[in-house]
Backbone as a ProteinNet text record, in pm:
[ID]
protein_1_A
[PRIMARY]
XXXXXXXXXXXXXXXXXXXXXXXXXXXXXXXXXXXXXXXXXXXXXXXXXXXXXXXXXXXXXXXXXXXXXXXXXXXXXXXXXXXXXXXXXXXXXXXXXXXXXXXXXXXXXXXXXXXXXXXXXXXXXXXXXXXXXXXXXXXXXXXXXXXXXXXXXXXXXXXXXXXXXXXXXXXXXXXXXXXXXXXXXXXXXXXXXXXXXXXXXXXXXXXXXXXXXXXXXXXXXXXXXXXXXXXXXXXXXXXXXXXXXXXXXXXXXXXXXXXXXXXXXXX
[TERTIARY]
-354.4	-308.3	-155.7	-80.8	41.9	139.6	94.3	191.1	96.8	17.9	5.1	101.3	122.5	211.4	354.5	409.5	513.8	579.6	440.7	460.2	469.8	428.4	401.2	509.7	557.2	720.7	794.1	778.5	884	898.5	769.9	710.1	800.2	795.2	846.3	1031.5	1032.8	1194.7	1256.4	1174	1259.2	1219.8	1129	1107.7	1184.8	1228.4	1337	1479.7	1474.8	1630.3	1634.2	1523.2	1555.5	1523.1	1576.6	1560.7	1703.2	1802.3	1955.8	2033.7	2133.2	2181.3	2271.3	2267.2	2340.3	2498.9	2548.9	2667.5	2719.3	2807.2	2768.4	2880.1	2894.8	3046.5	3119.9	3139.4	3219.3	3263.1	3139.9	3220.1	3279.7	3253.5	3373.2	3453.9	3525.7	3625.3	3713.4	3680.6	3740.6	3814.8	3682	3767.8	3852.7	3890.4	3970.5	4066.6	4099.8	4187.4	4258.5	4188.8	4246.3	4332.7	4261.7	4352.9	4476.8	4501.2	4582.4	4666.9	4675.5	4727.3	4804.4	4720.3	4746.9	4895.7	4886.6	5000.5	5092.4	5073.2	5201.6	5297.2	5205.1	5251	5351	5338.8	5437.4	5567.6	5599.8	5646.7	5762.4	5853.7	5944.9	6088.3	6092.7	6185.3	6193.5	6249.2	6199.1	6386.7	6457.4	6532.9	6566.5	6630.9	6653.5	6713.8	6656.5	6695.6	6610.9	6602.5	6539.8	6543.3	6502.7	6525.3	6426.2	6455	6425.6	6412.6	6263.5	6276.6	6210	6278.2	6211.2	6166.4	6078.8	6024.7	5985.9	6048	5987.6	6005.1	5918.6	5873.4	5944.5	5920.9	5917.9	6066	6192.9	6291.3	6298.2	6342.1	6353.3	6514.3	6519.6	6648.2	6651.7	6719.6	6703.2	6851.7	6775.5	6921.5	6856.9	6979.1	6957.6	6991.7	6906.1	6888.1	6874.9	6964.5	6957.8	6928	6811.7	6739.1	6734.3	6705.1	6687	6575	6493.7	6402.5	6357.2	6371.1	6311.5	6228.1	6069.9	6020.3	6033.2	6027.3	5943.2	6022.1	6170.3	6259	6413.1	6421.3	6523.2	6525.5	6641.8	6578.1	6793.7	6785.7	6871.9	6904	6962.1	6956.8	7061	7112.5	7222.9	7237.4	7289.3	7246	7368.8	7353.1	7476.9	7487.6	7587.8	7625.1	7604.1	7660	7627.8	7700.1	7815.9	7909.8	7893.6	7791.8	7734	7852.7	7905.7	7968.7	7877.1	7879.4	7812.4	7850.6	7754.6	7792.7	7760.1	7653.5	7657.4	7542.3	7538.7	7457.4	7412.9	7290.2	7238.6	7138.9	7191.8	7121.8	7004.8	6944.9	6860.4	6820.4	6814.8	6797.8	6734	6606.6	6513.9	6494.4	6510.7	6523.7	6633.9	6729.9	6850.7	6942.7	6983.8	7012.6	7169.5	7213.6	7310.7	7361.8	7403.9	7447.9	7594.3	7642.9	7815.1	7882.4	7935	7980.6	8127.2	8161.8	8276.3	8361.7	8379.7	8515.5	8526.7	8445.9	8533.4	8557.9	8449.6	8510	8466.9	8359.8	8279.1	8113.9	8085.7	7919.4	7854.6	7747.2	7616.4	7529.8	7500.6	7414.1	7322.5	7230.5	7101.3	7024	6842	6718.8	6707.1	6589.7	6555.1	6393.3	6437.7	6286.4	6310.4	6159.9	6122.6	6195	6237.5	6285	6437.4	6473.6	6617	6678.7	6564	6574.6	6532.3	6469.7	6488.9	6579	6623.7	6786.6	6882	6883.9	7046.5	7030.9	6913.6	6875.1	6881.2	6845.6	6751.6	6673.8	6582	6383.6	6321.2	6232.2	6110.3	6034.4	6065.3	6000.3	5833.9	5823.8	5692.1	5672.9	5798.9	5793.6	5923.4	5953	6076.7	6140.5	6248.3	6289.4	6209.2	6149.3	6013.3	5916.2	5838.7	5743.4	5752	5857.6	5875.4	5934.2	6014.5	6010.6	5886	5785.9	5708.9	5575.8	5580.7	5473.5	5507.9	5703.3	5706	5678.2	5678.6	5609.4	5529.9	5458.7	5254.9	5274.8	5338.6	5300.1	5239.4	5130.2	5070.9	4983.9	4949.1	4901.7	4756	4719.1	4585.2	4522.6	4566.9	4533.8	4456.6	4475.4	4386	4342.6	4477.7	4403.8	4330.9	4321.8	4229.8	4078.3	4089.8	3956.8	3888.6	3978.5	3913.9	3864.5	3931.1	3900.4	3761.2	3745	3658.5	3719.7	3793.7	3874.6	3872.5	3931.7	3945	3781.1	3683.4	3565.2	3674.2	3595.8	3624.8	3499.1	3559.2	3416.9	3471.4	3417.9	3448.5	3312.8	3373	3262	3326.6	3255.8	3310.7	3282.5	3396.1	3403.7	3373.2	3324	3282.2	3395.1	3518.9	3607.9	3599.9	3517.8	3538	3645.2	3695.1	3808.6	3748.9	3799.8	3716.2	3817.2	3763.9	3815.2	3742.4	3883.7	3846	3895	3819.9	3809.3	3840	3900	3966.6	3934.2	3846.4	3821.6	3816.4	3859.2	3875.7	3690.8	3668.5	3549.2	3539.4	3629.3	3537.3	3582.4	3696.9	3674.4	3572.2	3567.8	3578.1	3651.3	3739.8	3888.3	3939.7	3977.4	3964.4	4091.1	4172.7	4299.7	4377.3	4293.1	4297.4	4214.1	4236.4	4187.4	4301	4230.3	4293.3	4198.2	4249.4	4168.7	4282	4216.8	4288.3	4168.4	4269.8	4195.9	4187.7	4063.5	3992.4	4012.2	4096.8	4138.8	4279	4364.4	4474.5	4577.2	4495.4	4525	4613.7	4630.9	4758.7	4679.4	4770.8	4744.3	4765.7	4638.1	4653.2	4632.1	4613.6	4587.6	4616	4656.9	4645.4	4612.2	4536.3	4564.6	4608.7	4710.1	4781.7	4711.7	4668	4658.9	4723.8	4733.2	4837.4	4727.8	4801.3	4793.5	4584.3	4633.8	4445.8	4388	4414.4	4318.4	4278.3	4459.2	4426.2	4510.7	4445.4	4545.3	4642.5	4785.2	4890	4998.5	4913.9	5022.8	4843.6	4903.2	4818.8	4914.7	4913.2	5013.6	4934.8	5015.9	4921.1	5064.5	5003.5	5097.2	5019.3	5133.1	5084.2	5215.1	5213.7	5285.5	5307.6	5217.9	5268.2	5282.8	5351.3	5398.7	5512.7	5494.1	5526.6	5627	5660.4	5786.2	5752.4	5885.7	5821.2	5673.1	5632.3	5459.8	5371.2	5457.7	5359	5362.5	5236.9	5208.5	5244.4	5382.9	5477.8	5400.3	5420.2	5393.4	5546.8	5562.6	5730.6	5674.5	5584.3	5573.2	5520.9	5559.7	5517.2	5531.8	5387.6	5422.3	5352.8	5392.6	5399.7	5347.7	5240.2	5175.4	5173.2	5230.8	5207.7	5173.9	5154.9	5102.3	5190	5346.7	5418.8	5538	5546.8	5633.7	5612.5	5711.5	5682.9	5777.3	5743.8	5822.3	5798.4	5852	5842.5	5939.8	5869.1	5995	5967.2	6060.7	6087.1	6187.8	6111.4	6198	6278.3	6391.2	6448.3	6484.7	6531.6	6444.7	6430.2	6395.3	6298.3	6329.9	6351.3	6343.2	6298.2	6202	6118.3	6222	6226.5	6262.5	6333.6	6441.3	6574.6	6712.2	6782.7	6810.3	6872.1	6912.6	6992	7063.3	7184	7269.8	7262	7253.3	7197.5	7349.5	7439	7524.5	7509.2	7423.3	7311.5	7277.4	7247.2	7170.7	7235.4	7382.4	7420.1	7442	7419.5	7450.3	7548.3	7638	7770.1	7896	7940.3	8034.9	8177.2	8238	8314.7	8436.9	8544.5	8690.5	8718	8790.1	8883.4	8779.5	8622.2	8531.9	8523.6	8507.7	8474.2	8316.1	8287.6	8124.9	8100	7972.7	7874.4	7773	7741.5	7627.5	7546.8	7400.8	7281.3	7170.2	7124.2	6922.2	6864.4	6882.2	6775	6874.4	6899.4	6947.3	6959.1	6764.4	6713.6	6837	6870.1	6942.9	7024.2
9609.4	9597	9602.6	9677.5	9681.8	9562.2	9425.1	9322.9	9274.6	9265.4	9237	9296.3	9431.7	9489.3	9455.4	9399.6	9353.2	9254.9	9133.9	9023.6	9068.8	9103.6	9105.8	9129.7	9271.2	9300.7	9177.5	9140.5	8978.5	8886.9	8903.5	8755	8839.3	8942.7	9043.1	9079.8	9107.7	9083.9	8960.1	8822.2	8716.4	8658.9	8704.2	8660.6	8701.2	8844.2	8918.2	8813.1	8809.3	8717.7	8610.7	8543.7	8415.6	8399.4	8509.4	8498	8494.7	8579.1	8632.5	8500.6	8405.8	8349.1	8378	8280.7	8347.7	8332.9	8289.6	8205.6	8182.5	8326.6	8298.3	8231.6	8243.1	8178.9	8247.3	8408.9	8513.5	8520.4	8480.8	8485.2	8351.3	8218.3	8105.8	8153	8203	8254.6	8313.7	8429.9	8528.8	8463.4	8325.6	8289.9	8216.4	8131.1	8020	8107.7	8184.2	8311.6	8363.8	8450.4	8451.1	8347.7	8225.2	8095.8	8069.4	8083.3	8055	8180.1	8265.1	8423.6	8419.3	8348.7	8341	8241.6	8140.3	8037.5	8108.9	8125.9	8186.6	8288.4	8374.7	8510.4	8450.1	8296.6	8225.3	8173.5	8190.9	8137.7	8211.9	8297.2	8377.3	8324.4	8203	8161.8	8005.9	7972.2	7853.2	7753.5	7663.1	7615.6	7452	7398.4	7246.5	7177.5	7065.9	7042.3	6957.3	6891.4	6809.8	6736.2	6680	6597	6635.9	6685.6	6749.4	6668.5	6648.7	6580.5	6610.9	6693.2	6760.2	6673	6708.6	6601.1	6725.5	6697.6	6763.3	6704.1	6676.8	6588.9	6439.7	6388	6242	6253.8	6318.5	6313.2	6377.5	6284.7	6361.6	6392.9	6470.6	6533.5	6491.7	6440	6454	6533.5	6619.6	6693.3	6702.4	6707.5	6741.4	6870.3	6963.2	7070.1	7143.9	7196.5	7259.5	7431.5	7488.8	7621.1	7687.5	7817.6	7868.4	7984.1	8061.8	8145.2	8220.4	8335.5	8427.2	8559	8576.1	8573.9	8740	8868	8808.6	8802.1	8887.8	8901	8859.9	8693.4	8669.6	8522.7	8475.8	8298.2	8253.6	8141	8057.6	7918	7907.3	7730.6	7681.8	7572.5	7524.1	7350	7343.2	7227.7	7137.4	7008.6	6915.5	6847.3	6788.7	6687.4	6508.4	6460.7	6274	6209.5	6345.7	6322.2	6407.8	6461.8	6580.5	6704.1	6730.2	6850.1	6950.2	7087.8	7201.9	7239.3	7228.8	7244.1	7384.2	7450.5	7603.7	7645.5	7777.9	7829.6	7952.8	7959.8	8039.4	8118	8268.1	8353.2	8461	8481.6	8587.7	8675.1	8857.5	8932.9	9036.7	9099.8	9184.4	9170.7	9195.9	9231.1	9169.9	9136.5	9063.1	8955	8886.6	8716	8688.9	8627.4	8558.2	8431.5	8310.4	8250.1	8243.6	8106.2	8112.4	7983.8	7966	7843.6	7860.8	7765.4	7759	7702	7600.5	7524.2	7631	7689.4	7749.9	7859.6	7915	8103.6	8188.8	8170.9	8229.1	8255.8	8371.6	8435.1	8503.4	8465.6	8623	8638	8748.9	8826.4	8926.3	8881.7	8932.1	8950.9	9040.9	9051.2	8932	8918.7	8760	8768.6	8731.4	8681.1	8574	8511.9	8363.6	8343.4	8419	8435.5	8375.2	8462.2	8429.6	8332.5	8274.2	8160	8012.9	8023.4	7915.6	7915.9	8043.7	8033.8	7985.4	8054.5	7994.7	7820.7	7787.5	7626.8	7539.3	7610.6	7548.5	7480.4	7520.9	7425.1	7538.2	7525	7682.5	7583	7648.1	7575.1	7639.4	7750.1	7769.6	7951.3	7959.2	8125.4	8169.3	8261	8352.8	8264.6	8268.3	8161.8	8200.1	8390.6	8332.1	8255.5	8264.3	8200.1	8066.1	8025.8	7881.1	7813.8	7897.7	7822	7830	7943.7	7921.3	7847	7846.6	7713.2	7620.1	7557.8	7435.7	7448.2	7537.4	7591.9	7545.7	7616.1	7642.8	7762	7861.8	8004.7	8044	8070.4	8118.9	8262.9	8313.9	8516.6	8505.1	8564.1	8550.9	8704.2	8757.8	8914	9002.2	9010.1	9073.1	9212.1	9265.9	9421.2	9405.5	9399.6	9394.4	9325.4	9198.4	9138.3	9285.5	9373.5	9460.4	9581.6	9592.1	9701.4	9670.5	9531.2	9515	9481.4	9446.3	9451.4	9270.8	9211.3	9117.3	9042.2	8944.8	8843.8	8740.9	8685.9	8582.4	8480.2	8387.4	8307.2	8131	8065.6	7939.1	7885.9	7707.5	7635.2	7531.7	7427.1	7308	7218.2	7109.5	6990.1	6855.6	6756.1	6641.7	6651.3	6675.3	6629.7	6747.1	6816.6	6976.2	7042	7044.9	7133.2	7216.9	7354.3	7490.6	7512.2	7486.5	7561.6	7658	7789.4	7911.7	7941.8	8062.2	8085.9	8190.3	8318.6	8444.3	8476.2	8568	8606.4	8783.6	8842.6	8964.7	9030.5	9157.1	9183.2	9251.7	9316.6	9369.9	9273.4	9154.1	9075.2	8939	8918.1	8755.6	8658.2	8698	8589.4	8523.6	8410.6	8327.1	8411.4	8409.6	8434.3	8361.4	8278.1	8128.4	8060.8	7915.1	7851.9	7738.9	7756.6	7700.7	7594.6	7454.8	7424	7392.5	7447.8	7490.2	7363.3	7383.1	7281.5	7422.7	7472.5	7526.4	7562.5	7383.9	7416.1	7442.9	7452.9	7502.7	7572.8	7604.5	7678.8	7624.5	7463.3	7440.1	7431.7	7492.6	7479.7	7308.9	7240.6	7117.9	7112.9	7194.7	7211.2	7360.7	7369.1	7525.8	7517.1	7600	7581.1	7726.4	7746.1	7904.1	7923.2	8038.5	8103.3	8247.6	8217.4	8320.2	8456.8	8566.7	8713.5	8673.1	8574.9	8617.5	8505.9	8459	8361.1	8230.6	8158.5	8028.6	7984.3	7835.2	7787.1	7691.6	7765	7758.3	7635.2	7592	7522.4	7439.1	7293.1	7212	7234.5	7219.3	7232.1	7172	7025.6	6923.9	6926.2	6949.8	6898.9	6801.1	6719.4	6598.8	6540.4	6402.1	6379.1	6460.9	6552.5	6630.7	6584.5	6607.6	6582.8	6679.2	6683	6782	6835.1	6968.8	7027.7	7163.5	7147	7240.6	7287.5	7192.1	7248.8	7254.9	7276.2	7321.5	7196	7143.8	7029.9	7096.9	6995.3	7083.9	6973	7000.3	6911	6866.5	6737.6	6679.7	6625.6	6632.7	6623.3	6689.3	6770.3	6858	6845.7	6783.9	6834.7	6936.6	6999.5	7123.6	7031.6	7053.9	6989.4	7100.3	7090.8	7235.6	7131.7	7178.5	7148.8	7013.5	7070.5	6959.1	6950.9	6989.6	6963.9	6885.7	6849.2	6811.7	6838.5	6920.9	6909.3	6825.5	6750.1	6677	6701.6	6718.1	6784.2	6659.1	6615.7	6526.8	6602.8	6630.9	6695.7	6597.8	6602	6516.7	6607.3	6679.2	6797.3	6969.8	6965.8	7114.6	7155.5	7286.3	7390.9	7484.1	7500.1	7644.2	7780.6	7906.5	8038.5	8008.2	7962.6	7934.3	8066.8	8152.1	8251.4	8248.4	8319.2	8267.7	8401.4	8417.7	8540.5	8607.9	8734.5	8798.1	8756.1	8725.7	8715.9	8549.4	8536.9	8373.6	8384.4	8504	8534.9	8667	8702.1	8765.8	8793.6	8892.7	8878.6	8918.4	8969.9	9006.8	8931	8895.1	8797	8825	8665.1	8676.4	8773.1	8776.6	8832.7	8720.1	8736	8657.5	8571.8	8616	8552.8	8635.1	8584	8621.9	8634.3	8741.6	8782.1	8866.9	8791.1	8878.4	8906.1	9016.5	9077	9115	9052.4	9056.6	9106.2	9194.6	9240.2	9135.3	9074.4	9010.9	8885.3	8773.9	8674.4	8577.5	8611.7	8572.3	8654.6	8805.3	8890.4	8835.3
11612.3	11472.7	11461.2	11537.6	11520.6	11506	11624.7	11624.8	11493.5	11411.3	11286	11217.6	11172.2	11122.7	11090	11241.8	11298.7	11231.8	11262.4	11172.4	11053.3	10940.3	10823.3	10796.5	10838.3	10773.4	10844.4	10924.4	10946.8	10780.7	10819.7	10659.7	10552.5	10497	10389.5	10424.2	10525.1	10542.8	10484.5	10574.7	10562.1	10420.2	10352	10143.3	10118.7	10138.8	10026.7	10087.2	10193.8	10227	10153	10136.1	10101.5	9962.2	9887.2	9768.5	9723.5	9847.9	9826.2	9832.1	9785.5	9779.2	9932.8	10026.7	10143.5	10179.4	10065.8	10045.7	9938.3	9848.5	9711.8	9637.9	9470.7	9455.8	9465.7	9441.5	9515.8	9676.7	9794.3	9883.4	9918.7	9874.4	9850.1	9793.1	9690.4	9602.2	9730.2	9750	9865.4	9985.6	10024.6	10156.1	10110.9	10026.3	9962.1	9966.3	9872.8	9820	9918.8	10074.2	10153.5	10216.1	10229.2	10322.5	10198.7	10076.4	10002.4	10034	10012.3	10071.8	10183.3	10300.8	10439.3	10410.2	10330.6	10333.2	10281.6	10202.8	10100.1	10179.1	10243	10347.6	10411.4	10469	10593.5	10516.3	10392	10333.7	10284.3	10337.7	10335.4	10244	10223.8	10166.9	10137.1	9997.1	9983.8	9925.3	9996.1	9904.5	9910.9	9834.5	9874.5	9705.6	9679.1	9556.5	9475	9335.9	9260.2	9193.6	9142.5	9005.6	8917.4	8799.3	8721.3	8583.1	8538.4	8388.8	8292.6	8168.5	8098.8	7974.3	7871.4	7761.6	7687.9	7562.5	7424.2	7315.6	7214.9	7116.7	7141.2	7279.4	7275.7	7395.1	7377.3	7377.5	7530.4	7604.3	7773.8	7825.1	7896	7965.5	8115.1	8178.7	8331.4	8389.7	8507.4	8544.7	8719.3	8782.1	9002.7	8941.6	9051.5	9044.5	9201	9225.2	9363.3	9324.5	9419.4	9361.9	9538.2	9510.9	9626.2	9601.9	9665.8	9620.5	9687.1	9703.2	9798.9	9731.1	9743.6	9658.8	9725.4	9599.6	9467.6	9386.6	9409.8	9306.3	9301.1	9372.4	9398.9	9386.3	9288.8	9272.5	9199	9268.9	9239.7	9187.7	9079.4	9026.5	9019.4	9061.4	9056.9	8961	8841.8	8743.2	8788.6	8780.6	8854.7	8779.6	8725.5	8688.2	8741.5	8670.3	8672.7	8805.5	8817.4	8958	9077.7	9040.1	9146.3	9145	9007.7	9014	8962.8	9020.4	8963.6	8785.9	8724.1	8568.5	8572.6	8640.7	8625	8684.2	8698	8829.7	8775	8764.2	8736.8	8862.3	8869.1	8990.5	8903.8	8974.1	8924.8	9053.2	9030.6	9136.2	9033.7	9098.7	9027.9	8848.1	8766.5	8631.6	8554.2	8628.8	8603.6	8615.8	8528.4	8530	8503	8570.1	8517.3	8509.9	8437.3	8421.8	8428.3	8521.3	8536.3	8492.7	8377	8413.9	8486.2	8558.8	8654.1	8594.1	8485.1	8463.6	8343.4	8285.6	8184	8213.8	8315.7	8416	8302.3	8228.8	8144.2	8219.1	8179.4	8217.1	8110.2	8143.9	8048.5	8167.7	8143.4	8184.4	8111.4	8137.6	8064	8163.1	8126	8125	8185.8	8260.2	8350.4	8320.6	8169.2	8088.8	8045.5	8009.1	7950.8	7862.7	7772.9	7648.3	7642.5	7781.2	7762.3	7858.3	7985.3	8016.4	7942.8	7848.9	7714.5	7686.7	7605.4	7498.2	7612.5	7746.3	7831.3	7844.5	7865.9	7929.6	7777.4	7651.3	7596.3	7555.4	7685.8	7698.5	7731	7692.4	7701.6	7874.9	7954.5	8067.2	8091	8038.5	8016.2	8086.9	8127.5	8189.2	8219.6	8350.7	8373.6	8476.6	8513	8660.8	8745	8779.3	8900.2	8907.1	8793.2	8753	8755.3	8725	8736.3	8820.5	8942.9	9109.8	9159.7	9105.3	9239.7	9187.4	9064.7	9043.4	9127.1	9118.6	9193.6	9305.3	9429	9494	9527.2	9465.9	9467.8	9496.6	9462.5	9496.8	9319.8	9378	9204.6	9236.7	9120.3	9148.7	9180.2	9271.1	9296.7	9293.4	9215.1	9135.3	9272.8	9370.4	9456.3	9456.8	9366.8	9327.1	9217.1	9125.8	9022.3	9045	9118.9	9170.8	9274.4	9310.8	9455.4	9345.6	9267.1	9159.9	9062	9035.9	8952.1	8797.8	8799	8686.6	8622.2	8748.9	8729.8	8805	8766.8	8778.8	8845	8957.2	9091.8	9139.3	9086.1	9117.2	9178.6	9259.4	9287.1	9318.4	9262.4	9310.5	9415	9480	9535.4	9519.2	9490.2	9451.3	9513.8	9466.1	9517.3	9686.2	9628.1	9778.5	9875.7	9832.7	9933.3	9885.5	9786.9	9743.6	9652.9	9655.8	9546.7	9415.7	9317.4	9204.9	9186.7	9169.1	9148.4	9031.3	8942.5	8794.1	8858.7	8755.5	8724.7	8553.1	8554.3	8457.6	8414.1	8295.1	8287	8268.7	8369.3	8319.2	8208.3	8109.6	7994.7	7865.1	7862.7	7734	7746.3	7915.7	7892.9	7945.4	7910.9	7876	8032.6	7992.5	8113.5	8147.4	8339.1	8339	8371.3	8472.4	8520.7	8620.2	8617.9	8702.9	8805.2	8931.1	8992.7	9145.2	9155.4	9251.5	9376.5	9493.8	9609.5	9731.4	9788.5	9898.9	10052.5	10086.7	10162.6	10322.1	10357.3	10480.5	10512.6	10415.8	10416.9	10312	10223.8	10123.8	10038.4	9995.1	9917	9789.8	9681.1	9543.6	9478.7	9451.1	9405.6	9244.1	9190.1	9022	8972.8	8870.3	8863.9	8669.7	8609.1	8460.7	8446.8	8382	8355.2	8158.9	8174.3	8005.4	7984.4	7844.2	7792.9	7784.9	7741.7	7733.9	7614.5	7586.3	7502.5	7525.1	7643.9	7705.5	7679.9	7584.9	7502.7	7704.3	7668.1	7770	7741.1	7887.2	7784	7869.8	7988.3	8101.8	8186.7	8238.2	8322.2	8461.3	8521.1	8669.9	8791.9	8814.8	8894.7	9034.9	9111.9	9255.3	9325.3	9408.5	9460.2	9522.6	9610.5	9650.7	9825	9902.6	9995.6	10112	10156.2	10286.4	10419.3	10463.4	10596.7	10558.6	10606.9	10583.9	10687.8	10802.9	10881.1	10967.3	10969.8	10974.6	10846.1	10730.6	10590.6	10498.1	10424.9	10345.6	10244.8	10200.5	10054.2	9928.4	9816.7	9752.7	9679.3	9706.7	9694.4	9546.3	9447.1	9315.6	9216	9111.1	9015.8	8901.5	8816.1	8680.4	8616.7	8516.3	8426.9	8305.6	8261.8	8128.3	8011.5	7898.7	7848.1	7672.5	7569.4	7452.7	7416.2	7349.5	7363.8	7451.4	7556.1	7656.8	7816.1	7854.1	8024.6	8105.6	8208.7	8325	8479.3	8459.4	8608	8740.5	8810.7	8932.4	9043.5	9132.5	9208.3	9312.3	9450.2	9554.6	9592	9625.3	9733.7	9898.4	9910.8	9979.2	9981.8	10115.3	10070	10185.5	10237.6	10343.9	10341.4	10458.2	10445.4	10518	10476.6	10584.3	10686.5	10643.8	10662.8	10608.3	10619.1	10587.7	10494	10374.8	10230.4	10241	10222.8	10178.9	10067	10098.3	9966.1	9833.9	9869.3	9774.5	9703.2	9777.8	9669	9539.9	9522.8	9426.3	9338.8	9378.1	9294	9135	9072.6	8922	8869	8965.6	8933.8	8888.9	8784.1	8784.3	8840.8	8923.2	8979.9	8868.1	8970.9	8941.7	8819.5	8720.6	8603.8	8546.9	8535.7	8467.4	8297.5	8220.4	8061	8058.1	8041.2	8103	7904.2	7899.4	7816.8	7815.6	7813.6	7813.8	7681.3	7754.8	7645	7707.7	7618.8	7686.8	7633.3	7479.1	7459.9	7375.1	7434.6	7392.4	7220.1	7210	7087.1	6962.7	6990.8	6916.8	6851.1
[MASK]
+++++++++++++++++++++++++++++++++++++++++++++++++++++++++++++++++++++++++++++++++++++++++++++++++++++++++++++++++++++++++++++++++++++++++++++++++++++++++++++++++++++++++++++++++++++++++++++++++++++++++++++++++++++++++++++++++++++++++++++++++++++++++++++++++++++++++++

C-alpha cells in the first residue's frame, strides 16, 4: 500500500502546483526591473550635446544644448547660440541652482526646482533639471523600496515584441505611479508614461533612434509629450563615465559676477 500512498501524494502535490501560476506578472516585473537597475548602475556619468526643440501652443523654440550629468545630484546645461557662443550655463549641485550669464557677468541662484527651472528657461519642461536629463537618458525611478515594503503594487505583462510594460501602482489609493515599457534583454527604457502626485497623467516619454555608445544602446532620440507642450531632443553626441570635474557643476558665482539670490523665483 505504501507506493500507492506515494503516488497519490505525487497526484496531490503536482494539482496544488498546477493551480499556482509558475511565472507570475510580479516575478516578470522584478526581473525586467532588475536588468533596468543593472544598466543604469553602469552608468556613472552621462555628457555630450543636443538639439533641443521645444513647442507650446503651436509656437516652437530650437536651441544646441551641451549638458553633463552625474547622477543623482549633479547636472549641467550649457544653451548656445546661432554662432555657437555660450548664452548661459546653467549648473546644478544637490538642492541648488545657478544660472550664469557671461556677457553680462550677472547670476541667480536659487532652489533647483521645477518651478524655478521654468521661470529661469521660460518653458515648463515638465520637472527639475534631474528629472529632466535623465528622462533624456532613460534613467527613470523604479521605486524599489516601496515595491520591497509593500507600499508601492508591481506588475508587468509582455508584449507582442517581447518587450514588458511595467505598471507601478500605490497599494492603499489605487493610483497609477507609472508605467513604463522596457525591453527585457537589456534593460533600455523605450516608453515611459510619468503621473502627477494624484495619479492624472502628466508626460508620454518615447525613446528611439538607439545606437551604440560605448557598449550601451543610447537612445540618440527623445520626445517628452505632455498636454500642450513638446520636447524633442536630437543627440549629436553622447559619452558615457568619462570623468567631469566637480567644479562642472559649481553654484558658486564667479569673482565680479552680479549674483541674485532666490528660494522661490515665482516670488
Amino acid at each position: 500500500m505504501k507506493p500507492i500512498v506515494c503516488f497519490s501524494m505525487t497526484l496531490l502535490v503536482a494539482a496544488a502546483a498546477a493551480t499556482q501560476p509558475l511565472y507570475t506578472a510580479a516575478d516578470l516585473a522584478a526581473d525586467v526591473i532588475h536588468t533596468a537597475l543593472s544598466r543604469q548602475s553602469k552608468i556613472a556619468s552621462l555628457e555630450g550635446d543636443v538639439e533641443l526643440t521645444y513647442t507650446a501652443s503651436g509656437d516652437s523654440q530650437s536651441f544646441r544644448v551641451g549638458f553633463a550629468r552625474v547622477p543623482p545630484g549633479k547636472a549641467r546645461l550649457e544653451i548656445t547660440g546661432l554662432l555657437g557662443e555660450i548664452l548661459f550655463v546653467l549648473t546644478a549641485d544637490g538642492d541648488r541652482m545657478m544660472v550664469h550669464n557671461k556677457a553680462e557677468r550677472k547670476a541667480v541662484v536659487c532652489s533647483a526646482t521645477r518651478d524655478n527651472l521654468t521661470a529661469l528657461l521660460g518653458m515648463d519642461l515638465g520637472g527639475d533639471i534631474y528629472q529632466v536629463l535623465d528622462w533624456i537618458e532613460g534613467r527613470v525611478p523604479m521605486h524599489p523600496e516601496e515595491v520591497a515594503t509593500g507600499e508601492i503594487l508591481v506588475a508587468a505583462e509582455e508584449d507582442a515584441d517581447g518587450n514588458a510594460t511595467v505598471t507601478w501602482e500605490r497599494r492603499d489609493s489605487g493610483t497609477t505611479v507609472q508605467i513604463i515599457t522596457i525591453s527585457p534583454d537589456d534593460g533600455r527604457v523605450l516608453f515611459s508614461r510619468v503621473y502627477d502626485a494624484d495619479g492624472r497623467a502628466e508626460a508620454d516619454i518615447y525613446y528611439g533612434d538607439f545606437g551604440d555608445c560605448d557598449g550601451f544602446a543610447m537612445p540618440y532620440y527623445v520626445s517628452v509629450n505632455r498636454e500642450d507642450t513638446y520636447l524633442d531632443v536630437r543627440f549629436n553626441k553622447v559619452r558615457l563615465n568619462d570623468e567631469i570635474k566637480e567644479r562642472a557643476f559649481s553654484v558658486e558665482p564667479p569673482d565680479g559676477t552680479e549674483v541674485f539670490f532666490w528660494d522661490d523665483l515665482g516670488e
